[in-house]
C-alpha positions in Angstrom: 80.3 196.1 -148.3 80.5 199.5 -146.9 77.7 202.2 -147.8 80.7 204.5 -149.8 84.3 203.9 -150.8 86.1 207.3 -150.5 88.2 209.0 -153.3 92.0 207.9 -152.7 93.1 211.1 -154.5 93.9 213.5 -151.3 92.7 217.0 -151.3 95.4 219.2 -151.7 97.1 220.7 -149.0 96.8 224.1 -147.7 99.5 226.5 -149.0 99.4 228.2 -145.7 98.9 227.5 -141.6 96.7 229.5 -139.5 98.6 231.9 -138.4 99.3 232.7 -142.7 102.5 231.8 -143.2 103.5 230.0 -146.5 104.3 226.5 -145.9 107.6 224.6 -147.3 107.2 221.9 -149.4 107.9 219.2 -147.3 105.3 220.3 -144.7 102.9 220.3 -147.4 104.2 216.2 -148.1 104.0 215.6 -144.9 100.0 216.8 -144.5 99.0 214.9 -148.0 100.9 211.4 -146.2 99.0 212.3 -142.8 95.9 212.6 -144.9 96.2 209.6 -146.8 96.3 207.6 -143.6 93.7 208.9 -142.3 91.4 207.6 -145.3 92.5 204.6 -145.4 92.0 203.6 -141.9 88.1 205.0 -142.4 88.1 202.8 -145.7 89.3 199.5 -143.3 86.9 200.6 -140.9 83.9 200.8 -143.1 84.9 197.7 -144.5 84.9 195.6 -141.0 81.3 196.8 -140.3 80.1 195.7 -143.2 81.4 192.3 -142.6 80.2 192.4 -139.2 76.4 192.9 -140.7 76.8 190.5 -143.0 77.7 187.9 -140.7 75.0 188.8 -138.6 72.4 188.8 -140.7 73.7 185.2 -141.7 73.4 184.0 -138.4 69.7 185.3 -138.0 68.9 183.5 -140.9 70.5 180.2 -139.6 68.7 180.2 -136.5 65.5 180.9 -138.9 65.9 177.5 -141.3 66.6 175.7 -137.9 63.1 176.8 -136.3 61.3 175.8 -139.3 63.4 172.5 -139.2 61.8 171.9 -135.9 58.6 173.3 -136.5 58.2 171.3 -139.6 59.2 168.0 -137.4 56.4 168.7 -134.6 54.0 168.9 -137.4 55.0 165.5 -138.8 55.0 163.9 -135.4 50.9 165.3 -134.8 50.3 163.9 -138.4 51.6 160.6 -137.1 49.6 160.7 -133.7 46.3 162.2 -135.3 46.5 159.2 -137.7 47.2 156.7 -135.0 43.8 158.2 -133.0 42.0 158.4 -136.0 41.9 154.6 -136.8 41.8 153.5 -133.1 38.7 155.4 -133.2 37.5 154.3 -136.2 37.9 150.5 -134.7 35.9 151.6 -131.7 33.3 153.0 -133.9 33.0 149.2 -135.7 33.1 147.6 -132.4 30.2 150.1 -131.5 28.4 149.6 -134.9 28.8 145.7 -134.2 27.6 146.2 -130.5 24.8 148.3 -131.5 23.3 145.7 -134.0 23.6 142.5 -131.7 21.5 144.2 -128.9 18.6 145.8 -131.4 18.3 141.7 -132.4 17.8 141.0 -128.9 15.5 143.5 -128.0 13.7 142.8 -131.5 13.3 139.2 -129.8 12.1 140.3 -126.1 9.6 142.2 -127.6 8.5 139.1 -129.5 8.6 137.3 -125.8 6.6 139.9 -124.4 4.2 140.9 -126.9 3.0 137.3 -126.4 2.7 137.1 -122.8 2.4 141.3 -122.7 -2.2 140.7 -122.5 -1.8 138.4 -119.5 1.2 140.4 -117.5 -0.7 144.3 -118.1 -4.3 143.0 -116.8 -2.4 141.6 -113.3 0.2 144.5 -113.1 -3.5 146.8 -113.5 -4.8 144.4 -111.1 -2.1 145.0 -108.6 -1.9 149.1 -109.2 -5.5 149.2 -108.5 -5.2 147.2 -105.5 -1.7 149.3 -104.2 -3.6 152.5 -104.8 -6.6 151.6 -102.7 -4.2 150.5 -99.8 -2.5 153.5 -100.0 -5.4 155.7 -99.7 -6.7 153.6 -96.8 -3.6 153.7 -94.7 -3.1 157.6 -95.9 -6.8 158.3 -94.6 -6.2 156.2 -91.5 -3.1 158.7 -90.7 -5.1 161.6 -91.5 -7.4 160.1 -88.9 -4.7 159.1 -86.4 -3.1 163.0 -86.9 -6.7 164.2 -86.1 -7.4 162.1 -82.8 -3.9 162.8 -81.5 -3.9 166.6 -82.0 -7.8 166.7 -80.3 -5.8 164.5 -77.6 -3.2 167.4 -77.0 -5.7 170.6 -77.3 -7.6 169.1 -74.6 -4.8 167.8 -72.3 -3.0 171.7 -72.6 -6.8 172.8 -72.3 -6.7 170.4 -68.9 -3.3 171.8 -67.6 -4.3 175.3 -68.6 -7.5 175.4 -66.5 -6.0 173.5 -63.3 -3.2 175.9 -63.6 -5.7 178.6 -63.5 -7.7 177.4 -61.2 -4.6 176.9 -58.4 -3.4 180.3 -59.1 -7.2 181.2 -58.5 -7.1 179.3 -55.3 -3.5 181.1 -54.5 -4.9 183.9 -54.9 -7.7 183.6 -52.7 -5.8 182.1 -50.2 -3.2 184.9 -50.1 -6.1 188.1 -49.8 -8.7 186.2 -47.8 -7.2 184.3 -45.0 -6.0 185.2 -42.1 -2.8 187.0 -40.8 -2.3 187.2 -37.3 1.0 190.1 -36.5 2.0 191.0 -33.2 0.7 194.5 -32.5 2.2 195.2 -29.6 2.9 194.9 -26.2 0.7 196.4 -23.3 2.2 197.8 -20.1 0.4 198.3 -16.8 3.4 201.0 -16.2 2.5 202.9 -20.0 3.3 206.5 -18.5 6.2 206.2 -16.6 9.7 205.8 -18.4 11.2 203.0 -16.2 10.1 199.5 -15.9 9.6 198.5 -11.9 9.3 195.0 -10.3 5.6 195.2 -10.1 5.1 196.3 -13.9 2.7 193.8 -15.7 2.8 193.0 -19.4 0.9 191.2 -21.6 0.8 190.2 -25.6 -1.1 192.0 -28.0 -2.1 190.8 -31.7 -4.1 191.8 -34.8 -5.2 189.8 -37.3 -4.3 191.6 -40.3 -5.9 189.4 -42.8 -9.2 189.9 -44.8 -10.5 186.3 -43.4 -11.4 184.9 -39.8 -8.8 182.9 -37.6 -9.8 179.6 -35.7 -8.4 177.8 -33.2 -6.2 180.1 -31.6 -3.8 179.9 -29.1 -1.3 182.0 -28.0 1.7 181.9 -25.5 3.7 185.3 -23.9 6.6 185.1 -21.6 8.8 187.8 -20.4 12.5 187.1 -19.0 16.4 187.4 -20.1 18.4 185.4 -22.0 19.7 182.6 -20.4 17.5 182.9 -17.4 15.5 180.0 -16.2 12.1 179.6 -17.9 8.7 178.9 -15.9 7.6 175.8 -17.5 4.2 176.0 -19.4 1.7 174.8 -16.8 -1.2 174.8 -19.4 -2.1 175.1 -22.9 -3.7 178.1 -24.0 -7.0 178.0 -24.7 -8.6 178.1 -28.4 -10.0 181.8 -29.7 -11.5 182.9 -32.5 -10.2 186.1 -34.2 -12.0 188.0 -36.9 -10.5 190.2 -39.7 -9.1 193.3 -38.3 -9.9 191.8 -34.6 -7.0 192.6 -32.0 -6.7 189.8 -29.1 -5.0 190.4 -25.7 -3.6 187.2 -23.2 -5.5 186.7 -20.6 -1.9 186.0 -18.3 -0.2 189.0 -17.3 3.0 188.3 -16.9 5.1 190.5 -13.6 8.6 191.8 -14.0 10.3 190.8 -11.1 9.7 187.4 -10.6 11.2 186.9 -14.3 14.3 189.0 -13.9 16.0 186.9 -10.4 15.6 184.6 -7.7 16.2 187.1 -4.7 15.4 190.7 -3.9 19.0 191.7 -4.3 19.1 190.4 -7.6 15.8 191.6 -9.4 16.4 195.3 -8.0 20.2 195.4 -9.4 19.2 193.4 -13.3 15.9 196.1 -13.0 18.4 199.1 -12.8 20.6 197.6 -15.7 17.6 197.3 -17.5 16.3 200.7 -17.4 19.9 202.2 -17.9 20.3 199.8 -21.0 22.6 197.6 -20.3 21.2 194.1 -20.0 18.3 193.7 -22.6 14.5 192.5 -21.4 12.6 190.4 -23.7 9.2 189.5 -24.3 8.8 186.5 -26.5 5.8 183.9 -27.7 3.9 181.8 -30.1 0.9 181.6 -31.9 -1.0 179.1 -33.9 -4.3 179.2 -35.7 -5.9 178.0 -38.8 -7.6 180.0 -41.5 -11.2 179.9 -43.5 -9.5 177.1 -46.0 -7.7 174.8 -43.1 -4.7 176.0 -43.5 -2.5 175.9 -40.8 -0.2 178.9 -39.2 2.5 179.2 -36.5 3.9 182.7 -35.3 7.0 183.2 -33.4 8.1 186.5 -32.0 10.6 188.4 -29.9 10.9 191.5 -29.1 13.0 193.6 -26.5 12.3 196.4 -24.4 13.5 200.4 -25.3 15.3 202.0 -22.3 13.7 205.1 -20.9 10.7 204.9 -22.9 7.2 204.6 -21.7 7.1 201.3 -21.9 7.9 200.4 -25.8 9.1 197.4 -26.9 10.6 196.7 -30.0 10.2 193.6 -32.2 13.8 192.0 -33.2 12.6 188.5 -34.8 9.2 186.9 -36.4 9.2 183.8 -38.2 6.1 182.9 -39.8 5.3 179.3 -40.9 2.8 178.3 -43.0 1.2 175.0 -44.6 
């Protein structure tokens, strides 16, 4: 139903327009007609939304009695299911009860059993406790014993290892600052003041022994030549020298120029002059071995090659040193 139903009586019509002229009767029929239509279409109007809410509010109250509907269903359907769970566990619950009273006469009938025998079984179960606990503390001493022997075993084989390792460096040590070192110092020149080598020059080897201990057995060999010339062979061994810390020893041999530079005249004179201008290199060359104050045995092998134009210098290009 609509909030208000409007008066059907129209108002009267105006007697005149807006601009103030009187109006003729049939212009005032024709506004009351105009009017009248006009209210009843907002009657019909009001009418239709009133149904409209009303139908509405129907529906919304449909839709409510149908939730309940269902909701009242689900509620019936747990009933059922809580029932159904309800005695299944109260079945269990017998079975349980029934379960529960067989095994307390069983255990009321074991401990019958074993209250009779129970004097007999505890002494040898004591018996055997006393026995596994003595065992235990004998083989747990005897490991205590065993951890003991073994670690007094490693300390004094690391204690071993520690002083031989000590003791070699020791000896390592000594070897290397007391024995002997034998270096070539140098080599001497019967020309020494003159700046060109000649035929009749004479050189010999000169060494030092650089070391802080004494060198035994020595022998040295010095040879003077070019590279790729024949070699005169070694006649005789050296003979065997002592050399003392910070002693220099000279060869006995003086070796001449000219005989190791060419076969003929014409050929020492022209190698000499390449030699003194620089062009074909002179070399003075050896060995020596010798043993030091702990038997150790050395070998020295050394080159070296003349300087042109100097008085009489030589300078070393190659030692090899060999030890054992």
């Amino acid at each position: 139903m609509p909030d208000y139903i409007p008066d059907d009586s129209p108002d009267k019509a105006p007697l005149v327009d807006t601009f103030g002229r009187i109006k003729t009767p049939e212009e005032i029929e024709a506004y009351n007609r105009a009017e009248q239509d006009r209210r009843e279409h907002h009657y019909r109007k009001l009418l239709l939304e009133a149904e409209t809410r009303q139908a509405n509010a129907q529906h919304v109250q449909a839709n409510a009695s149908r939730s309940i509907g269902f909701l009242t269903a689900g509620l019936v359907i747990v009933s059922l299911i809580s029932g159904c769970v309800s005695y299944l566990q109260f079945v269990a619950a017998n079975e349980n009860a029934r379960a529960a009273e067989s095994a307390a006469v069983t255990a009321r009938q074991t401990l019958k059993e074993v209250q009779s025998s129970g004097e007999d079984t505890k002494k040898l179960a004591a018996d055997t406790h006393d026995l596994a606990s003595a065992a235990k503390s004998q083989a747990e001493a005897s490991k205590v014993i065993a951890d003991s022997e073994k670690t007094v075993a490693f300390s004094t084989q690391r204690q071993a290892a520690i002083s031989a390792s000590a003791a070699k460096s020791a000896e390592t040590a000594i070897h290397l600052t007391e024995s002997a070192d034998i270096i070539l110092e140098g080599i001497a020149c019967s020309t020494t003041g003159e700046t060109v080598l000649r035929l009749d020059t004479e050189l010999n080897g000169v060494w030092r022994n650089a070391g802080r201990g004494g060198a035994s057995k020595v022998k040295a060999s010095f040879s003077v030549g070019l590279y790729g010339a024949e070699i005169a062979p070694l006649t005789e061994m050296p003979s065997e020298s002592y050399i003392g810390a910070g002693t220099v020893l000279q060869s006995t041999k003086k070796m001449r120029i000219g005989p190791s530079i060419g076969n003929t005249d014409e050929a020492r004179m022209a190698n000499l002059t390449r030699i003194n201008d620089g062009t074909l290199p002179f070399h003075a060359w050896g060995w020596v071995t010798y043993e030091d104050r702990f038997r150790g045995k050395h070998l020295l092998v050394y080159d070296a090659t003349y300087i042109p134009r100097s008085k009489c210098e030589f300078r070393t290009v190659k030692v090899v040193g060999i030890s054992h």
